[in-house]
Residue, then its C-alpha position, 0 to 999 in steps of 0.5 A: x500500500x503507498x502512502x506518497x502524497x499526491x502532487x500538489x501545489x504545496x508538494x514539487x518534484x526536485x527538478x521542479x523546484x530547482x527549475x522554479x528557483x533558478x527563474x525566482x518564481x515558486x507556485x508560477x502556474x497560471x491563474x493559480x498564481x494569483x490565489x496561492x499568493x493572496x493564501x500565502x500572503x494573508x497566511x504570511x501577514x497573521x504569521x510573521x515575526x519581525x523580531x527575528x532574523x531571516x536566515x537560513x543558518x541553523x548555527x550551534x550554540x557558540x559554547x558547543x565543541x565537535x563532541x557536543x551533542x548538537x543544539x541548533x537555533x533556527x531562524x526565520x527564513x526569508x519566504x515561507x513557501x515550501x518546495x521538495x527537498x527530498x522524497x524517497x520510497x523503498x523498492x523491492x519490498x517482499x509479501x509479509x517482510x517487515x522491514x525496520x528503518x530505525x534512525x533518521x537523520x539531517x544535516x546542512x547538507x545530507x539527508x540520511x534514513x535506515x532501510x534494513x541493513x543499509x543505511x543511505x545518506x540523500x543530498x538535500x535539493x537534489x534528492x540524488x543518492x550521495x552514499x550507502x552504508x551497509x551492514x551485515x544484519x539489520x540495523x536494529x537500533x539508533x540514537x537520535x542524537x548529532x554531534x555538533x559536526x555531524x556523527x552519529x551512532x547505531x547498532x546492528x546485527x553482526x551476524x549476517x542476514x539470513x532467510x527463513x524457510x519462507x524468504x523472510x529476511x532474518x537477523x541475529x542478536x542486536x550486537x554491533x555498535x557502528x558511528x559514521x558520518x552523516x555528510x560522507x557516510x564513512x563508518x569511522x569505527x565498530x566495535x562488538x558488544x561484550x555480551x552474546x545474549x542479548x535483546x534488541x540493543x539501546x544506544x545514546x550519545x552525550x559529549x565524546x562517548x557513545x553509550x550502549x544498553x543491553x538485556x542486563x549490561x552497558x557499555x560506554x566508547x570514545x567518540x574518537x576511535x571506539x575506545x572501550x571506557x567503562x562497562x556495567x555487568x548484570x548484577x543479581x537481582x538489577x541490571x542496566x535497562x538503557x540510558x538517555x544523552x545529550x547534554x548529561x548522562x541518566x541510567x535507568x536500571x530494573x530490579x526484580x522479575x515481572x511480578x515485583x518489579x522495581x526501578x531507579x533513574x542515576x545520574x552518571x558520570x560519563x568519564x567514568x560510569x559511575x552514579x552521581x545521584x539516584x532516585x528509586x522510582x515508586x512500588x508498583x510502576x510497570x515500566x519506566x521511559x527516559x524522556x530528557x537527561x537535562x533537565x531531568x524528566x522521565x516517563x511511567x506507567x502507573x497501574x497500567x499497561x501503558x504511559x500515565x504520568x511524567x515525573x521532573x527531577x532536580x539536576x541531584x535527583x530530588x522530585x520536583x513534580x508530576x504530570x498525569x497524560x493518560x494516553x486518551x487524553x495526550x500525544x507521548x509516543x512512548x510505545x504501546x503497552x509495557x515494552x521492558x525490553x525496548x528502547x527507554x529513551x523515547x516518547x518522541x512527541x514529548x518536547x522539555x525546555x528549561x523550564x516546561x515541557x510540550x506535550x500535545x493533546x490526542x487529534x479529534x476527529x478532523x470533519x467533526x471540528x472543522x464542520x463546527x468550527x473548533x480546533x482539532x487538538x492543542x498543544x500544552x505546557x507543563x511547568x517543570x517545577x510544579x507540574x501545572x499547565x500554563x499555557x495552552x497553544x490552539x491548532x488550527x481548524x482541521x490542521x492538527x498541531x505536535x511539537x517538534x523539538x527546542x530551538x533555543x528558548x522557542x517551541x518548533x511544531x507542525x501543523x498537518x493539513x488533511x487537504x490538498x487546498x490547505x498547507x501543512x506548516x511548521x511553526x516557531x512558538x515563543x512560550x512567553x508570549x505565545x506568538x508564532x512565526x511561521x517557517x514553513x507552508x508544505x504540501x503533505x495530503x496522503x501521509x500518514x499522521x504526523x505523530x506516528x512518524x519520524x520528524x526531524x527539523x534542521x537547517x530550515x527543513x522538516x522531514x517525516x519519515x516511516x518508523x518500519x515497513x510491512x510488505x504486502x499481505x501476498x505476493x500478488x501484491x509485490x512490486x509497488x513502492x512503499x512510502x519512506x520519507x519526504x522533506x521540505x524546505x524553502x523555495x527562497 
């Protein structure tokens, strides 16, 4: 089944834009010109910020070293009006194969997203295929997380992989640790983990080391060269879950068996592995996510089989509030159902400033609101210290709205338009004062919901991409394309 969106006048092929750019005209069809003006104007008018800078850079914070885990401001780009940056679908995909794409990444420059047991980096405008990375089983887990001149790190199967009886791909243990380089796509060094027996493998990144999380153990490298530094082993009754980067270092460990489980969040050392603060999450949690090391914020499921409260801890450890998001009522992307076995640092939808967190509130029905008038969801924030709403930012009518990530003190969201006379946008919203300024109009009719989704922005593009691929139901059915990502940018 694809799930490409049709062409639109919001959504151009490559070599359309680059045509339309070298003639300095964007949406120049005819009579149509005109009506897509007066939209984008009037959109352009309610929307635009004077205070920022129009810029295209996306620069790192001035303090932030090549080792640094990756912190870009965005600015206001000088036209709003979107054009194709890159558009890929995956080939070849056989009756009842599923297939991972976990990690998705951007720079300046390049484009990169998992396809199986390859990893293939795109140059962004162009769209053309740039490198491919491959590995010997599946890449079976990958960190979000950049570093300031853009590596990052997966892991994968070190055993080849190999077809069942009925031709299914099959990969082995998730036990390679792998860093490359997004721009040129050079493996700069692999290790193998320490142990065989292992779940699928949890990876982090924080300043110069590379941190891996199996079934019981971790294991932490040098960025530079994949030097060994520290390992944790599996203690009698507790063992390493996973660990959540970026600017600090937190551990999540687990203790005891399904039926008396317990678990408690570190902080640590990242030079040497060792605990800096803990704090012992209550009796009686079924599962526990990391959301953010800096600040402090984890997720957990309280009597239930799924995510209901999201807790904020101090830089020492100490409780410093909690925040109920029953998954009826809000977005968190943590996972469905307990998964102690999986990935620990998540819920993607789920953004932490300094002083608030982000989280938006689950879509109504799209038809229904946009017949009466109101607005599909709303994004809210939380104060981290008391764990109250203090603000509550309205999507548009019919256009659904999720935040995105940080950009210094500012909030970036999407916004999902379901028609094809309507963009989809990417905002940026200043907490204090509750003002957007819109940075992208896009065209995305066809694609699946924004908040199952991979969505990077970067250097003034937004990208979605699938999480997994399912093949067809039978082979009668092979041979279409499966949607894989898009991304957009400015046509200016």
């Amino acid at each position: 089944m694809s799930f490409g969106p049709p062409p639109s006048v919001y959504t151009e092929s490559t070599l359309a834009a680059e045509s339309r750019k070298k003639r300095r005209r964007l949406f120049a069809l005819g009579a149509t010109t005109t009506a897509l003006a007066m939209l984008f104007a009037g959109i352009w008018v309610l929307s635009y910020d004077g205070t920022d800078t129009a810029s295209g850079q996306s620069p790192a914070a001035a303090s932030q070293g090549p080792d640094d885990i990756r912190e870009t401001i965005e600015r206001r780009p000088t036209t709003p009006e979107g054009v194709s940056a890159v558009a890929r679908r995956a080939e070849g995909i056989k009756a009842g194969q599923n297939i991972e794409t976990t990690g998705t990444w951007a720079t300046a420059k390049t484009f990169a997203k998992t396809l199986g047991n390859a990893i293939t980096g795109y140059k962004i405008s162009t769209d053309r295929e740039a490198w491919k990375l491959g590995f010997p089983g599946s890449v079976c887990a990958a960190t979000p997380h950049v570093t300031v001149d853009g590596r990052t790190a997966v892991a994968f199967s070190v055993e080849p992989t190999r077809n069942d009886p009925n031709g299914v791909a099959m990969s082995g243990p998730c036990d390679g640790i792998a860093m490359f380089d997004i721009d040129t796509g050079k493996r700069l060094w692999h290790v193998k983990l320490p142990e065989k027996r292992l779940v699928p493998a949890r990876i982090t990144m924080t300043r110069g080391r590379v941190v891996a999380a199996w079934e019981d153990g971790s294991a932490a490298y040098a960025m530079t060269d994949g030097k060994l530094l520290w390992s944790h082993t599996a203690g009698s009754v507790c063992g390493d879950s996973g660990y959540a980067g970026g600017r600090a270092l937190v551990r999540l460990v687990k203790c005891g068996d399904a039926a008396n489980r317990r678990f408690r969040v570190e902080g640590t050392d990242p030079k040497t592995g060792k605990p800096l603060w803990t704090y012992e999450v209550a009796p009686g949690i079924q599962d526990v996510r990391l959301i953010s090391s800096s600040p402090v914020v984890i997720a957990v499921a309280a009597g239930d089989l799924s995510i209901t409260d999201l807790i904020s801890l101090s830089d020492q450890g100490r409780f410093r509030a909690s925040i109920s998001v029953p998954n009826r009522n809000y977005v968190t992307k943590c996972g469905d159902g307990i998964d102690v076995t999986g990935p620990v640092e998540t819920c993607d939808a789920v953004v932490v400033g300094e002083r608030q967190l982000y989280i938006s509130t689950q879509a109504r029905d799209v038809s229904t609101v946009s017949a009466h008038g109101q607005v599909p969801n709303e994004i809210v924030a939380f104060d981290l210290a008391t764990g109250k709403s203090v603000r509550k930012y309205d999507a548009k009518i019919g256009r659904p709205m999720y935040p995105v990530r940080m950009s210094g003190d500012k909030l970036i969201a999407a916004r999902q338009s379901f028609a094809a006379a309507t963009p989809s946008a990417a905002v940026s919203i200043d907490p204090t004062s509750g003002k957007e300024t819109l940075l992208l109009l896009f065209g995305t009719v066809g694609l699946p919901p924004f908040d199952s989704l991979d969505v990077r922005y970067e250097h003034g593009r937004i990208f979605f991409a699938a999480t997994s691929l399912t093949g067809p139901v039978s082979k009668d059915d092979e041979g279409e394309s499966l949607w894989l990502a898009d991304g957009f940018e400015t046509g200016g």
